[in-house]
C-alpha positions as CSV (number, residue, x, y, z in Angstrom):
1,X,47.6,25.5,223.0
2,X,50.9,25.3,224.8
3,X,51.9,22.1,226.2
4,X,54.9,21.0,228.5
5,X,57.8,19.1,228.0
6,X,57.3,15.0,228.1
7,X,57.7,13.7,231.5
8,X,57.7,10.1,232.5
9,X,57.4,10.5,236.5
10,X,54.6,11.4,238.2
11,X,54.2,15.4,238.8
12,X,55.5,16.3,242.3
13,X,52.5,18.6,243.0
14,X,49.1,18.9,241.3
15,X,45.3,17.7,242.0
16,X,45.1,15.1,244.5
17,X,43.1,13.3,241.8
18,X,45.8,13.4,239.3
19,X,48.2,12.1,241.8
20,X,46.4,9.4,243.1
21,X,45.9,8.6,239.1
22,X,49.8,8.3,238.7
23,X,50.4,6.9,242.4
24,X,48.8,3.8,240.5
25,X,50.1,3.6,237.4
26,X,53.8,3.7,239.3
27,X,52.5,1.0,241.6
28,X,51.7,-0.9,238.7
29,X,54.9,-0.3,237.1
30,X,53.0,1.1,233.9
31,X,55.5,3.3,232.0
32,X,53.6,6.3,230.7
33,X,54.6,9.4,229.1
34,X,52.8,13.1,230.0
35,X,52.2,16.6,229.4
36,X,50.9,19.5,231.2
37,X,48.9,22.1,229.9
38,X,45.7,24.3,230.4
39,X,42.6,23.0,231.4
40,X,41.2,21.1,228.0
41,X,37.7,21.5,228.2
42,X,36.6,21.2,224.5
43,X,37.9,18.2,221.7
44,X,39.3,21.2,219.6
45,X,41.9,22.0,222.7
46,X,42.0,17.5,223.5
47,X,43.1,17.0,219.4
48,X,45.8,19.3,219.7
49,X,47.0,18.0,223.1
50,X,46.9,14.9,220.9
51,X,49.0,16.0,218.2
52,X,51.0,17.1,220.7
53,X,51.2,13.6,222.3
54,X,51.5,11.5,219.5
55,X,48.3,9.7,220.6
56,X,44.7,10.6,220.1
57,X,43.3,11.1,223.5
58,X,40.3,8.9,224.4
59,X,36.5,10.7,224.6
60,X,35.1,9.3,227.8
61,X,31.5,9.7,228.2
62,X,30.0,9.2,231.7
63,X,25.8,7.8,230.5
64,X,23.4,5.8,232.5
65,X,20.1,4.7,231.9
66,X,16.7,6.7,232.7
67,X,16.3,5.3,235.7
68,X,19.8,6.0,236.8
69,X,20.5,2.3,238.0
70,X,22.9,1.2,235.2
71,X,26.3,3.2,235.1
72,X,28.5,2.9,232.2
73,X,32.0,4.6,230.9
74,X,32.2,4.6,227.5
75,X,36.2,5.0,226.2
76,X,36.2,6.0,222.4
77,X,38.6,7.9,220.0
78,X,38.1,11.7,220.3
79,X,36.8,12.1,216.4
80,X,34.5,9.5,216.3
81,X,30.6,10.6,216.4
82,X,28.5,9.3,219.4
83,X,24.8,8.1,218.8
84,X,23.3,6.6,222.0
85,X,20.6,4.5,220.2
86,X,23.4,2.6,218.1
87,X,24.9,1.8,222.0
88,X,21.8,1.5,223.4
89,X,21.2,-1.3,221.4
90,X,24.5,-3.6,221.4
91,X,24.3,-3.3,225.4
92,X,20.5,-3.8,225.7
93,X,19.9,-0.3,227.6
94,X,17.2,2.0,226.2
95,X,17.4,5.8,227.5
96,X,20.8,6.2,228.0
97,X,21.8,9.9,228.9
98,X,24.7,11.7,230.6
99,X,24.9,10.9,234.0
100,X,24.6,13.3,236.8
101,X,28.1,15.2,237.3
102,X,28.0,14.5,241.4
103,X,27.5,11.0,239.9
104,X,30.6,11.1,238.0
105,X,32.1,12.9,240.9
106,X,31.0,10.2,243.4
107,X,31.5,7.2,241.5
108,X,34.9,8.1,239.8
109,X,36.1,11.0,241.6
110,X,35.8,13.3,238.2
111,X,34.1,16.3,237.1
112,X,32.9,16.7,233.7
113,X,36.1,17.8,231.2
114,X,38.2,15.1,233.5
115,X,36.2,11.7,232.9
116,X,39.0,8.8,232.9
117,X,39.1,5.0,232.9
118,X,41.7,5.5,235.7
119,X,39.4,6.8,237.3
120,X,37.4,3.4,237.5
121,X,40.1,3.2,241.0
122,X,37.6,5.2,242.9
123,X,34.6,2.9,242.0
124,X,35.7,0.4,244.6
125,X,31.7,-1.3,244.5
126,X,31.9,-1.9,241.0
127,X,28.9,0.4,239.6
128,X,30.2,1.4,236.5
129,X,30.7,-0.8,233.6
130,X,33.1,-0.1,231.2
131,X,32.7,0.3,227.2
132,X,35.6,0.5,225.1
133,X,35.0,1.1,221.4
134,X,36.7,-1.7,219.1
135,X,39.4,1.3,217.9
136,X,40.4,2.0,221.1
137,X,41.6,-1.2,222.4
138,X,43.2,-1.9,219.0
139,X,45.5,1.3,219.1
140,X,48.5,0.4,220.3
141,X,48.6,3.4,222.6
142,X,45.7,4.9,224.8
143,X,46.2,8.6,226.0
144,X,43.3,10.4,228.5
145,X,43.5,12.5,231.5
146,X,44.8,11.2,234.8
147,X,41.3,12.5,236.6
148,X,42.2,16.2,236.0
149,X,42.6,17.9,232.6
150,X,45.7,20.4,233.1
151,X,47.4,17.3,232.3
152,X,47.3,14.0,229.5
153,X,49.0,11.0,229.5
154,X,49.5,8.1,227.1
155,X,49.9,4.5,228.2
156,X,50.2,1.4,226.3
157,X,47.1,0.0,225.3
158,X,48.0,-3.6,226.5
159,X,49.1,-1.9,229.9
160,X,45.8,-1.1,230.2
161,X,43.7,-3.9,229.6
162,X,46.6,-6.4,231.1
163,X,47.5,-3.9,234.0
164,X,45.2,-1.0,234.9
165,X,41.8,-2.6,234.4
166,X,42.6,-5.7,236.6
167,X,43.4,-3.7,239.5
168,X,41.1,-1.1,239.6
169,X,38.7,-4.5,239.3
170,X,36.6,-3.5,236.3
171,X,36.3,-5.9,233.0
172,X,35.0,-4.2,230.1
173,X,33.0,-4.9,226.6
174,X,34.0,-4.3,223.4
175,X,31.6,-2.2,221.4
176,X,31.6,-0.6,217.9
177,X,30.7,3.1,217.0
């Protein structure tokens, strides 16, 4: 896997996605540090971007319930195993599944392989909730994609929660995988 050099500005060209991603970390004034590469689309190719990176890029899962009423993001470290009946049952929702791509297209302005909390900016009603495993929030450093994956970032993780989260309007809950 061949990744760039480390920038800390925003790219000058790239996915209208990705820029609008870094548009709002700058207007935030959240340092971050970044990488280009090839499109990541499995966790083999994310864990060496990671190594690469210094920080272990966030799995972001995009589930809702059967019924497709309840949205959530779940945030969790890329190594970690994911079993939906252990989340189904500390956030009370049976069924959970992968939501519907044009969902995750329409509500966060992702496609599957791009999934990001900074993409939580394009869900201006508030429909998805945000999970965030215990691990990740107690790292000191979160890394994901900024809405596209040709490129990774990594941000502090207090930047995030003090920063990021607050103006995109989502809160989150704390679970444990």
């Amino acid at each position: 896997m061949l990744v760039s050099d480390f920038y800390e500005s925003a790219p000058a060209q790239g996915s209208e996605r990705a820029l609008r991603a870094f548009a709002l970390l700058d207007s935030l004034g959240v340092p971050y540090r970044r990488v280009e590469h090839a499109a990541a689309e499995t966790m083999e190719v994310c864990a060496a971007i990671s190594d690469a990176l210094g920080t272990r890029i966030c799995k972001n899962l995009f589930l809702c319930n059967r019924q497709q009423t309840a949205f959530y993001l779940l945030s969790m470290p890329e190594d970690k195993p994911f079993y939906t009946k252990v989340l189904s049952h500390q956030i009370g929702s049976s069924r959970l599944s992968f939501a519907p791509p044009e969902k995750m297209e329409a509500m966060l302005g992702c496609s599957p392989g791009s999934c990001s909390v900074l993409g939580l900016e394009n869900d201006r009603e508030g429909l998805v909730h945000l999970l965030l495993d215990r691990d990740v929030i107690e790292a000191e450093r979160f890394a994901c994609h900024p809405c596209d994956n040709t490129g990774s970032l990594t941000i502090s993780t207090r930047d995030l929660l003090e920063k990021v989260l607050p103006a995109t309007g989502h809160g989150y809950d704390v679970v444990e995988l």
